[in-house]
C-alpha positions as CSV (number, residue, x, y, z in Angstrom):
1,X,83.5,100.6,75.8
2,X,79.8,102.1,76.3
3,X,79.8,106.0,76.6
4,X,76.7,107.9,77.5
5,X,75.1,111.1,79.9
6,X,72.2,110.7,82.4
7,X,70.7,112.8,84.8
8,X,71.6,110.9,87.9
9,X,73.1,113.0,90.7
10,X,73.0,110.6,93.8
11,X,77.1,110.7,94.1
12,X,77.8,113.5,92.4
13,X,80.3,115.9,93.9
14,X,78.6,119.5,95.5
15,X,77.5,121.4,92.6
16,X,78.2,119.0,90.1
17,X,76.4,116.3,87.7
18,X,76.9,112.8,86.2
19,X,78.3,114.2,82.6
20,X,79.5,110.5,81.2
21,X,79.3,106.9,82.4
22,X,82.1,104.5,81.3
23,X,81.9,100.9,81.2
24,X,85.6,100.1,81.0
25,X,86.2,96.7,78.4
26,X,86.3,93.3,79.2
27,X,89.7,93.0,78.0
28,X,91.2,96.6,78.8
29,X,94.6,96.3,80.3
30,X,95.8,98.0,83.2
31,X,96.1,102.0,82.4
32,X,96.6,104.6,84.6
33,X,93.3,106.2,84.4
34,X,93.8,109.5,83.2
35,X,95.0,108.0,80.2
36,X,92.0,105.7,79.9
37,X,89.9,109.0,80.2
38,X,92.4,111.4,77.6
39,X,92.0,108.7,75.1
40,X,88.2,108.2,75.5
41,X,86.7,111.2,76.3
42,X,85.8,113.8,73.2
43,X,87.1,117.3,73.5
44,X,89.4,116.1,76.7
45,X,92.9,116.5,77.3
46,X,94.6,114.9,79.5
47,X,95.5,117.6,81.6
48,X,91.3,118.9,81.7
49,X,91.3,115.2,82.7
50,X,94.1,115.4,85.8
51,X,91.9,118.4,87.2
52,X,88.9,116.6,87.4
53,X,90.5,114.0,89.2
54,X,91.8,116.2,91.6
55,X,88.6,118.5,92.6
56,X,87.4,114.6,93.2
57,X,85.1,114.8,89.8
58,X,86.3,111.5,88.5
59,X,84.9,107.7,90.7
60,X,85.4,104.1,90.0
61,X,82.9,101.8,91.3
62,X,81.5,105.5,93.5
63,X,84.7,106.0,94.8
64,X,87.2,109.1,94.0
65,X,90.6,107.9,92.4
66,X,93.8,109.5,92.1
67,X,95.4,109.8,88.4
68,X,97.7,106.6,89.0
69,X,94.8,104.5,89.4
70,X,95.2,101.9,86.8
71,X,91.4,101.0,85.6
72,X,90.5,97.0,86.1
73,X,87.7,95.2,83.4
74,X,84.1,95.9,84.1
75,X,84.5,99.3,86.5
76,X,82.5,101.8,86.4
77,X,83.7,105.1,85.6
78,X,81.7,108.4,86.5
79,X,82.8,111.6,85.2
80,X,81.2,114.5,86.7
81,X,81.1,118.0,85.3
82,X,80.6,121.4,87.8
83,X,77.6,123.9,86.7
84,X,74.2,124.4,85.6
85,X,73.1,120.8,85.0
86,X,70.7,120.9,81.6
87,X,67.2,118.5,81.2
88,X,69.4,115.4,80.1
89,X,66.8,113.1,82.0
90,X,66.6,110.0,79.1
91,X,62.8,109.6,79.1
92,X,60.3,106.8,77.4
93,X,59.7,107.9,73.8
94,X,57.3,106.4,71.4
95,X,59.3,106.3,68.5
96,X,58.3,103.5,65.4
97,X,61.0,100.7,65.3
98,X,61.7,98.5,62.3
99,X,61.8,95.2,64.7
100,X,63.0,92.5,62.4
101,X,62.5,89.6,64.9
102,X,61.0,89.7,68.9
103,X,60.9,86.6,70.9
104,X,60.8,86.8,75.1
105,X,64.8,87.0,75.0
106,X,65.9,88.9,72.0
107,X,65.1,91.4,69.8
108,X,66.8,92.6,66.6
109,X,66.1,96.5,65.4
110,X,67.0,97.2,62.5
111,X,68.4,101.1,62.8
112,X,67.7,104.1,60.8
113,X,70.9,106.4,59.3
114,X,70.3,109.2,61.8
115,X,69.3,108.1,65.0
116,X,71.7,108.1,67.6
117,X,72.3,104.7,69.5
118,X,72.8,106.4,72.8
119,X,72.1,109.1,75.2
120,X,74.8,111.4,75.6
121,X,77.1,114.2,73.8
122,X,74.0,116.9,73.1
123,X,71.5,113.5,71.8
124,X,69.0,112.9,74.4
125,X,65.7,112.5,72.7
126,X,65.0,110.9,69.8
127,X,67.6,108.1,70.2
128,X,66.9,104.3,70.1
129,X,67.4,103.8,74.2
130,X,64.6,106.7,74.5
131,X,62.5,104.0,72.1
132,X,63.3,101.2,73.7
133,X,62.5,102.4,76.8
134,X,58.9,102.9,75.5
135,X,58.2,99.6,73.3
136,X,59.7,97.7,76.4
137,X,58.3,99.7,79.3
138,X,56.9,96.7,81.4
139,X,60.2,95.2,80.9
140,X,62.0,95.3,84.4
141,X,65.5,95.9,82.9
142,X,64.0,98.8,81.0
143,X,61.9,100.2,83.7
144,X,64.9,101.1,85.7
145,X,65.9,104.0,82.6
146,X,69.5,102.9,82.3
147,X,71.2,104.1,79.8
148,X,72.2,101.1,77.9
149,X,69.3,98.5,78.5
150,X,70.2,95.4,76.6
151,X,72.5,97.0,74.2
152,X,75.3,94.5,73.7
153,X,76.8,96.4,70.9
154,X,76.3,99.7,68.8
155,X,76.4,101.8,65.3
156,X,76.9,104.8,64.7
157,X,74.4,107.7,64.2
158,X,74.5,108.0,60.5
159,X,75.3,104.2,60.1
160,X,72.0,102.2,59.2
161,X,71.8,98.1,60.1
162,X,70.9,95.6,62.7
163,X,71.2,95.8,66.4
164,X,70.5,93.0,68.7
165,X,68.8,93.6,72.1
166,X,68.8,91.7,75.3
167,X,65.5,91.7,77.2
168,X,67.1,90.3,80.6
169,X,70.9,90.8,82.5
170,X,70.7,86.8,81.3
171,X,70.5,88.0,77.9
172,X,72.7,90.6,77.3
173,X,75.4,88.9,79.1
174,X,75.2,86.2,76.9
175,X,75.3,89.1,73.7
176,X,78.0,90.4,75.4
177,X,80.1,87.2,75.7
178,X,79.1,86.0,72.2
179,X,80.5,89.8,70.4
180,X,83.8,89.6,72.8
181,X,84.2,85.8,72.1
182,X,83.8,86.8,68.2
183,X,80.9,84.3,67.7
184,X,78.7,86.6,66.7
185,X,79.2,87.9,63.3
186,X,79.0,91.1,61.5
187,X,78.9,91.8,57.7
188,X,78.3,95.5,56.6
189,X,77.8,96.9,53.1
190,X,80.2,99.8,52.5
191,X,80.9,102.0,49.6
192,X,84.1,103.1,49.3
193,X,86.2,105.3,47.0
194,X,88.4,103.8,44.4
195,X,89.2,100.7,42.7
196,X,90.6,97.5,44.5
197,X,93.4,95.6,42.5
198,X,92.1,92.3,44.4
199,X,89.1,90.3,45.1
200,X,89.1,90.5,49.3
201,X,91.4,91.1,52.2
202,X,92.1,91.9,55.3
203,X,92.7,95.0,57.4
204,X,95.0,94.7,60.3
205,X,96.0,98.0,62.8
206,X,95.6,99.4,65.8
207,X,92.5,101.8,66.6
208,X,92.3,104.2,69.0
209,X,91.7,108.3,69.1
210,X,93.5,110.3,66.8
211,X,95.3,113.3,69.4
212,X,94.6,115.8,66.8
213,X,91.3,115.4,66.6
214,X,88.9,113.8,69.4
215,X,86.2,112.8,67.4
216,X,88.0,111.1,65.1
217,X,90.1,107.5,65.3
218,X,93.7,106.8,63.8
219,X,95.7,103.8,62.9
220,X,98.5,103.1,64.9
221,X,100.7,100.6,62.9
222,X,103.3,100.1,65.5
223,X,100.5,99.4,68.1
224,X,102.2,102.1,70.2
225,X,98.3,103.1,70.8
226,X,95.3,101.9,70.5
227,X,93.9,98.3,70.7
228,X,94.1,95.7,67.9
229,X,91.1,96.0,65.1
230,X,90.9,93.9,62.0
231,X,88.2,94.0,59.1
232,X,88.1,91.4,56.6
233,X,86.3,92.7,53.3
234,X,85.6,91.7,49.8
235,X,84.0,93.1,46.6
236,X,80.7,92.7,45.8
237,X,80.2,95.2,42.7
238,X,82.9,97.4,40.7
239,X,81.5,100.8,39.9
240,X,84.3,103.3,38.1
241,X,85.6,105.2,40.8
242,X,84.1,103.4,43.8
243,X,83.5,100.0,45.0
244,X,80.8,98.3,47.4
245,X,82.7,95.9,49.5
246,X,80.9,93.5,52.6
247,X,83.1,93.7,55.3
248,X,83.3,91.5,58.5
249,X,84.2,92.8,61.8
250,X,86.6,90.7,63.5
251,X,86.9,93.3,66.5
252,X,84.1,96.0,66.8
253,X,86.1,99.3,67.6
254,X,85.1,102.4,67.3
255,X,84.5,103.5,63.5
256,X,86.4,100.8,63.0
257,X,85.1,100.5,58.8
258,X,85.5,104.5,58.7
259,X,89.1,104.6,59.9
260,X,90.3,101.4,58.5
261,X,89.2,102.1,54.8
262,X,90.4,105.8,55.3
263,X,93.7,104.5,56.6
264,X,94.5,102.9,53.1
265,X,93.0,105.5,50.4
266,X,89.2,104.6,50.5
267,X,87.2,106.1,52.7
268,X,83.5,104.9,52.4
269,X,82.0,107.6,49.9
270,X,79.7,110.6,51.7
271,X,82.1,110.3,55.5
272,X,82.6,113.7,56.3
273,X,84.9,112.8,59.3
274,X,87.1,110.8,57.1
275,X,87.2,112.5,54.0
276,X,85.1,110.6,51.5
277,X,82.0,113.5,51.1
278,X,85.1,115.4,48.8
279,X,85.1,113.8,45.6
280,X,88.4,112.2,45.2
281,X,88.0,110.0,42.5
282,X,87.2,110.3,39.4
283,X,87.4,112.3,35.8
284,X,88.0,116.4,35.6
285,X,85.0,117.1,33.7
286,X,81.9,119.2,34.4
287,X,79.9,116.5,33.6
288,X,81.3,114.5,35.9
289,X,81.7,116.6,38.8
290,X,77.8,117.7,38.4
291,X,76.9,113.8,38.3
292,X,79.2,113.2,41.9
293,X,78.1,115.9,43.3
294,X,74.3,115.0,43.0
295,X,75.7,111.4,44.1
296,X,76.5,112.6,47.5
297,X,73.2,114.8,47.7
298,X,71.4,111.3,47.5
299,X,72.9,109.8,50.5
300,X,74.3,112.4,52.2
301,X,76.1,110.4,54.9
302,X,79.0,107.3,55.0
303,X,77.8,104.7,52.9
304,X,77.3,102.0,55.3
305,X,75.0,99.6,56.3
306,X,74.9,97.1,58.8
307,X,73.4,94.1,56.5
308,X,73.7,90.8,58.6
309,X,73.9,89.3,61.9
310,X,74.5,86.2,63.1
311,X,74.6,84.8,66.6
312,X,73.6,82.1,68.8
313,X,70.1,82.3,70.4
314,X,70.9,83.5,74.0
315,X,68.4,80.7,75.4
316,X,67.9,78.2,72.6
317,X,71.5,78.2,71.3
318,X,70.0,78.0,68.2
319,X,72.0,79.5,65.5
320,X,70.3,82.2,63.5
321,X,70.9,84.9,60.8
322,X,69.0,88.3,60.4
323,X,69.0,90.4,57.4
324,X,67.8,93.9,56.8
325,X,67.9,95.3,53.3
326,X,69.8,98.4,52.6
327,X,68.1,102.1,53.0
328,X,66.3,103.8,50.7
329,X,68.9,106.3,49.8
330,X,71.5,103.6,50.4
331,X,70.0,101.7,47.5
332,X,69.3,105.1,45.1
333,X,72.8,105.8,45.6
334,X,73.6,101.9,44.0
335,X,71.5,102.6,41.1
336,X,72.6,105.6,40.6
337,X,76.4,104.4,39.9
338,X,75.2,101.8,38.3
339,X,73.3,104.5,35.5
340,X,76.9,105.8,35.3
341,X,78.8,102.6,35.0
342,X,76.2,101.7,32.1
């Protein structure tokens, strides 16, 4: 599911604006929609969500719904919000990309920690949409100032790595079939607290929003909640109390790396929302503590990189493999374990 904000106010209820656009999954099954919106909205409850379906604030497809309106594969869902609507027009902004490959069809961006993917939730400047709606401004699909153009997939803000870009419908549909298909692949680099007893494996449990905190996602073993999310993973250096692992997405939820290594003791080392910017591994010594502490000043974010990507050429059918080299402070934060470890 694609979230964002725009400024668009065409169907918008009297005296309200477009607050969020939701693009509901390919394979979503049939919910009543205020349940859809509880679980995927932040800072909403479900009852916030009930009343904005009654004062008519919620449309499918431009159409008002009632709460038991079970939500079908590819709708559109507009939430609107009543009040002073702020500048949230997404405009063209000419922001330096790190391209690591352009042809007419497709190109792959390799993302900065920091920049926020999307439009939307208080981000709308500076985010890679506002970019690409500059570098690709005589591009038709970007002219329009949607607020996904070509994006068949995402990272998150303080998650570095490769995104691919469609430069037609053609295209990203073709992105978008290959990522829900699960012919493209994903390999991340993550750092995570703690030593692993084996080689690789495999993470297996249901994803979805944690009640008890919105911006936040939980494992639900029982799949009571949630849809199915699995990360394989395997070790590629031992460091005393952490270990950087390459992980491949089988499904691409939501902080799906975050909440999966958090789920069994090791959250990736610097996540704030998931507990690994405490340090909870380790010796008791000044020494020590000083040393960790400095650690997380160096890369002051979750430890995650988006290193590889491979897909099929959405024209050629060629297959290819991009590769973008860890961060700067991504890569400090290596050596500096490594000083310790030595």
């Amino acid at each position: 599911m694609e979230e964002a904000s725009e400024l668009s106010v065409d169907s918008a209820p009297e005296g309200c604006y477009l607050h969020t656009e939701l693009v509901v999954d390919a394979g979503q099954a049939a919910i009543r929609i205020d349940r859809f919106l509880a679980a995927r909205l932040e800072n909403a409850s479900r009852t916030f969500v009930q009343r904005a379906i009654e004062a008519g604030w919620v449309q499918v497809n431009g159409t008002p719904v009632k709460a038991s309106y079970n939500v079908k594969p590819g709708e559109l869902i507009d939430v609107y919000q009543s009040g002073r609507q702020y500048d949230t027009k997404i405009e063209p902004e000419d922001i330096p990309l790190d391209i690591v490959h352009e042809d007419d069809d497709l190109l792959i961006v390799n993302k900065p920690a920091g920049m926020v993917v999307h439009p939307g939730h208080g981000h709308f400047h500076g985010t890679l949409v506002n970019a690409l709606l500059y570098y690709l401004k005589e591009n038709p699909l970007f002219a329009e100032g949607g607020i996904r153009p070509g994006l068949a997939h995402r990272i998150d803000k303080d998650t570095s790595g490769l995104i691919a870009i469609g430069k037609s419908e053609r295209t990203l549909r073709n992105l978008s079939s290959q990522f829900l298909s699960k012919s493209a692949h994903r390999e991340y680099l993550a750092l995570a607290w703690g030593g692993f007893t084996t080689d690789e494996g495999t993470i297996e449990g249901n994803l979805g929003r944690d009640p008890s905190n919105r911006q936040r996602m939980k494992i639900f073993p029982d799949g009571s909640q949630g849809k199915p999310a699995i990360t394989h993973w395997r070790v590629e250096e031992r460091f005393c109390y952490l270990t950087l692992l390459r992980c491949e997405l089988e499904t691409g939820r939501m902080h799906q790396i975050r909440a999966h290594m958090q789920w069994i003791n090791h959250p990736l080392f610097g996540d704030a929302r998931y507990g690994g910017d405490q340090i909870i591994r380790g010796v008791e010594t000044p020494e020590y503590r000083q040393f960790a502490q400095c650690a997380l000043a160096i890369c002051p974010r979750q430890a995650l990189h988006a290193e590889k990507l491979h897909l099929r050429h959405p024209a050629s059918g060629q297959e290819m493999e991009f590769y973008a080299p860890p961060p700067a402070d991504f890569s400090q934060l290596l050596d500096y374990w490594r000083g310790w470890k030595s």
